[in-house]
N, C-alpha and C positions, 0 to 999 in steps of 0.2 A: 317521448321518443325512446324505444327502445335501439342501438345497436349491434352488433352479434358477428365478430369475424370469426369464422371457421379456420381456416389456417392463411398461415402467412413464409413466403415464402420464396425466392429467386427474383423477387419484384413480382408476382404473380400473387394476387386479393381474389379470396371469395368473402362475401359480404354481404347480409342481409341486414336493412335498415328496416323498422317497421314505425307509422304513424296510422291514425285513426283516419284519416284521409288515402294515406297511401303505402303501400311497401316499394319497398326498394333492393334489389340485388346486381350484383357487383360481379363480374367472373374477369378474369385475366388480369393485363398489366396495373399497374396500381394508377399511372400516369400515362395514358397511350397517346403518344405524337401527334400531333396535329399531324393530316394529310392532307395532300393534293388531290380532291374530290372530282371526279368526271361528270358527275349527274347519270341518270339516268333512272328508270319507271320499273320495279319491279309488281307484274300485277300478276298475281296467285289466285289460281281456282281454290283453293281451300283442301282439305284432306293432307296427305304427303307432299310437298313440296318437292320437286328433282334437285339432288343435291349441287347439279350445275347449276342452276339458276340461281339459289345462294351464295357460289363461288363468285358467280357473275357480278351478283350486287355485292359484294365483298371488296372484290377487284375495282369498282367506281367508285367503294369508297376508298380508296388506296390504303387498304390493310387497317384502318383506325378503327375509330372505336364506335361501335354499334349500339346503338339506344332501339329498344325496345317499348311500347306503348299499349297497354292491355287495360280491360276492367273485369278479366276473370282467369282461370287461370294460374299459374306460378311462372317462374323463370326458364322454362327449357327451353327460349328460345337463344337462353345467352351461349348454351353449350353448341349450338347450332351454328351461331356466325363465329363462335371459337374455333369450331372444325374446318369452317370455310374459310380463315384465315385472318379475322379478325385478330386487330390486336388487342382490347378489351370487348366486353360485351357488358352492356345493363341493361336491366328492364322495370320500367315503372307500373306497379298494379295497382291501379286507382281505384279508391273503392266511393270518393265522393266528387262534386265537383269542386271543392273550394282546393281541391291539389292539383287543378291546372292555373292557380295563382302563387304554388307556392315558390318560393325564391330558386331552394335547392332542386326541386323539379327542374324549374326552367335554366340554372345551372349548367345542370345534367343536360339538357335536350339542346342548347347553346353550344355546345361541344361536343356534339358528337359528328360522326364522318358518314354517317349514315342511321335511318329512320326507320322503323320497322312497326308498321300496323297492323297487332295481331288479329288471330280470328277470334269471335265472341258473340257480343246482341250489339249493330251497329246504333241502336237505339241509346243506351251509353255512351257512346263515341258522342256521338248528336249530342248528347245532353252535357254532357260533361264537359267534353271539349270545346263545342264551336261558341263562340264572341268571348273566347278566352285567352288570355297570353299564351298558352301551350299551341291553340290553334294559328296563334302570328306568330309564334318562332318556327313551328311546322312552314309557313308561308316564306316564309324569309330565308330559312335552309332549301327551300324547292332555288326561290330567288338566285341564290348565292352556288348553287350547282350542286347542292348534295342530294347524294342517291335518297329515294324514297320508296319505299314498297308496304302494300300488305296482302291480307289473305284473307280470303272468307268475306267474314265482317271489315277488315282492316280494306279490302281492294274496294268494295261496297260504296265507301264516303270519299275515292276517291278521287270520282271526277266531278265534273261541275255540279251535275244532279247526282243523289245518292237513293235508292230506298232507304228510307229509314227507320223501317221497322217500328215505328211510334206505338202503332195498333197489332205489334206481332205477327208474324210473316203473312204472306197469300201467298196459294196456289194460281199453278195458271188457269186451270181450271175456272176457279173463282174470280179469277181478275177477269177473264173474256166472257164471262155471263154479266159481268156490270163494272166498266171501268169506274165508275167512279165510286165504287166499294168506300168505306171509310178507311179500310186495313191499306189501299194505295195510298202509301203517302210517299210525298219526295222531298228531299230536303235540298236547298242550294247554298250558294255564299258561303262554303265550310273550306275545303280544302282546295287550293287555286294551283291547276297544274296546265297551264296554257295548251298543251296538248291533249288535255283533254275538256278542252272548254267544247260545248255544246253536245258533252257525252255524258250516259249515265251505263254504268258497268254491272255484271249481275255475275253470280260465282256459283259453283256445284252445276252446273249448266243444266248438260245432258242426265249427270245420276239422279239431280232430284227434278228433271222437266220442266226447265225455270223458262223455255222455251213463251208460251204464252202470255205469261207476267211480262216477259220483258217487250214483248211487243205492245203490250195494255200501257208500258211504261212510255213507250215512244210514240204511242198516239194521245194520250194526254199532253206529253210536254211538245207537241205539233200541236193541237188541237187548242191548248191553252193560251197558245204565243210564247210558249217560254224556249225554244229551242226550232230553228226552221232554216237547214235539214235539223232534225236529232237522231243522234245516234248512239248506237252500243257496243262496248266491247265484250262478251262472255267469256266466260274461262271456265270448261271444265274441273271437274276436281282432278288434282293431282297432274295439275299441269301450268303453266305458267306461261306470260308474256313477258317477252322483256324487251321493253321501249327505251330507246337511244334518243339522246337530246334533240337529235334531227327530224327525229319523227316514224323512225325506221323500228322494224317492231317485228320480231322471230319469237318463234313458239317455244320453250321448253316442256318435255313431256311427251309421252307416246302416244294423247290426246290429240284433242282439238280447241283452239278459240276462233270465235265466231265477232264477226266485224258485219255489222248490222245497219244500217242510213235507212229512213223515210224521209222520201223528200214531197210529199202530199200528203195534203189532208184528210183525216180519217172518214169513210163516207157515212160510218153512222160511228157516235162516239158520247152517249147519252148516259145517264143513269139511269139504271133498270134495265139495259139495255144491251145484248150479246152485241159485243162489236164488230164493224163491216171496216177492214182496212186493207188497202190492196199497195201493191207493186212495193214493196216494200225488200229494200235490195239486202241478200248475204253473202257475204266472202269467209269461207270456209278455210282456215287457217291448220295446219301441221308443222312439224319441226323441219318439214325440209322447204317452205316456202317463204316468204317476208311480205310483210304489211307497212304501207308507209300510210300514218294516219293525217298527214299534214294532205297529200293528194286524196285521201281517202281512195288507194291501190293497190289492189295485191298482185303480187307471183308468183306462180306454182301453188296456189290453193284450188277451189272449187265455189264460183261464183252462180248464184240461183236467185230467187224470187221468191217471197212469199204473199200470200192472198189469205186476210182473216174473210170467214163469209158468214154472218151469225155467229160469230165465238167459234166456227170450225178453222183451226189454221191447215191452209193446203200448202203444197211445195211445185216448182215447175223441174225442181230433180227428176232425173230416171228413176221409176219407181216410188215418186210420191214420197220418200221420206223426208219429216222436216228437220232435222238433225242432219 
């Protein structure tokens, strides 16, 4: 083990620890207070972040101490929840799986006030983390009311179902000419957020056109019996949701999230096979309307339809667009 303090100083530690397993760094107080944690769901499209929405998840953790969880990457996320109020910040970069067994890891993640799932290859997360102590103390902090959020990759493993990236990403493209591609894979059983049980989430939405994938994703887990409605949250890049323990759920961002249910089964959903799925409902989310995911209900967004017919997705919007 090598460790490495940079300065020391007013009770305020920077700190890099390094193991062949994992790195570790340290920013703020040396000993940050146990807080009074509200809970609450930070989900990030990935890219920029809105600096509210980290203030936000800041504030649920009541000012403590923020833990970070990455397998690529460095620490800039510590200087990030510093700004937003955090009273320390650490972040663990794993670089194998046996340091989601390790003591001081799960130490670290035992105590903290709040959870932070960066963005990366949610393929790692999958591997690394799930049927792992790192993965039951994540489970236990959701339990016990501490905020939990991530991005990209980190919002990805989410909800009950996850992409997992196993076989390296699909396009939409490629997923509505043959859902049962080998590159669809989904993962479950990983991370347990009751509100978002029978949801699987997808990020960069609209920049990278994750639009089709994600519909290929909710006619499988219909079609398979693993989720009946299944549903999706999307999160543009550079914009964020943020989910209240109740179920209440406002946009951060000058974007869009999209809140997605099939509650039927796909009429054709084969291998080899451009998929035929229809009525398939959206609610089109902004920062000035709310989503309650417990009713599955919006207000003040823009509620539509979509129809795959062959691998073509249509929309019943004005104008035909499916975004």
């Amino acid at each position: 083990m090598r460790l490495t303090v940079f300065f020391l100083a007013a009770a305020l530690l920077v700190v890099a620890q390094s193991q062949k397993a994992y790195e570790y760094f340290h920013l703020g107080k040396v000993e940050a207070p146990r807080s009074q944690t509200a809970g609450g769901f930070l989900l990030a499209g990935g890219g920029k972040t809105p600096d509210d929405a980290y203030r936000w998840f800041i504030r649920k953790a009541g000012t403590g101490a923020a833990v970070t969880l990455r397998a690529s990457g460095a620490d800039a996320m510590n200087q990030v929840f510093i700004d937003a109020g955090a009273a320390s910040a650490s972040t663990v970069l794993f670089h194998e799986r046996s340091a989601s067994s390790d003591a001081f890891v799960i130490e670290k993640l035992r105590g903290a006030s709040a959870v932070f799932l960066a963005g990366g290859d949610q393929w790692k997360y999958v591997s690394y983390w799930k049927d792992t102590p790192v993965a039951a103390t994540i489970n236990d902090l959701i339990a016990k009311g501490v905020p939990v959020g991530g991005s990209s990759a980190g919002l990805a493993i989410l909800g009950e179902f996850g992409f997992s990236a196993e076989k390296d990403t699909i396009t939409s493209k490629q997923a509505l000419a043959n859902p049962y591609d080998p590159a669809v894979t989904i993962s479950t059983d990983f991370i347990r957020i009751p509100l978002l049980r029978g949801v699987i989430t997808d990020t960069h939405f609209v920049r990278r056109d994750r639009l089709g994938r994600t519909l290929v994703f909710l006619a499988r887990l219909f079609h398979d019996g693993k989720a009946r409605p299944a549903s999706s949250i999307a999160v543009d890049e550079g914009n964020a949701v943020l989910l209240e323990p109740n179920g209440s759920a406002t946009v951060s961002g000058s974007g869009y999230a999209y809140f997605i249910r099939a509650a039927a089964d796909p009429e054709i959903c084969e291998a080899g096979k451009p998929l035929t799925f229809r009525g398939i409902a959206v609610y089109r989310l902004d920062r000035t309307g709310k989503f309650d995911v417990r009713s599955w209900r919006g207000d003040g967004g823009t509620a539509y339809t979509l129809n795959v017919e062959a691998g073509e997705v249509r929309s019943t919007q004005t104008g035909g667009g499916v975004y």
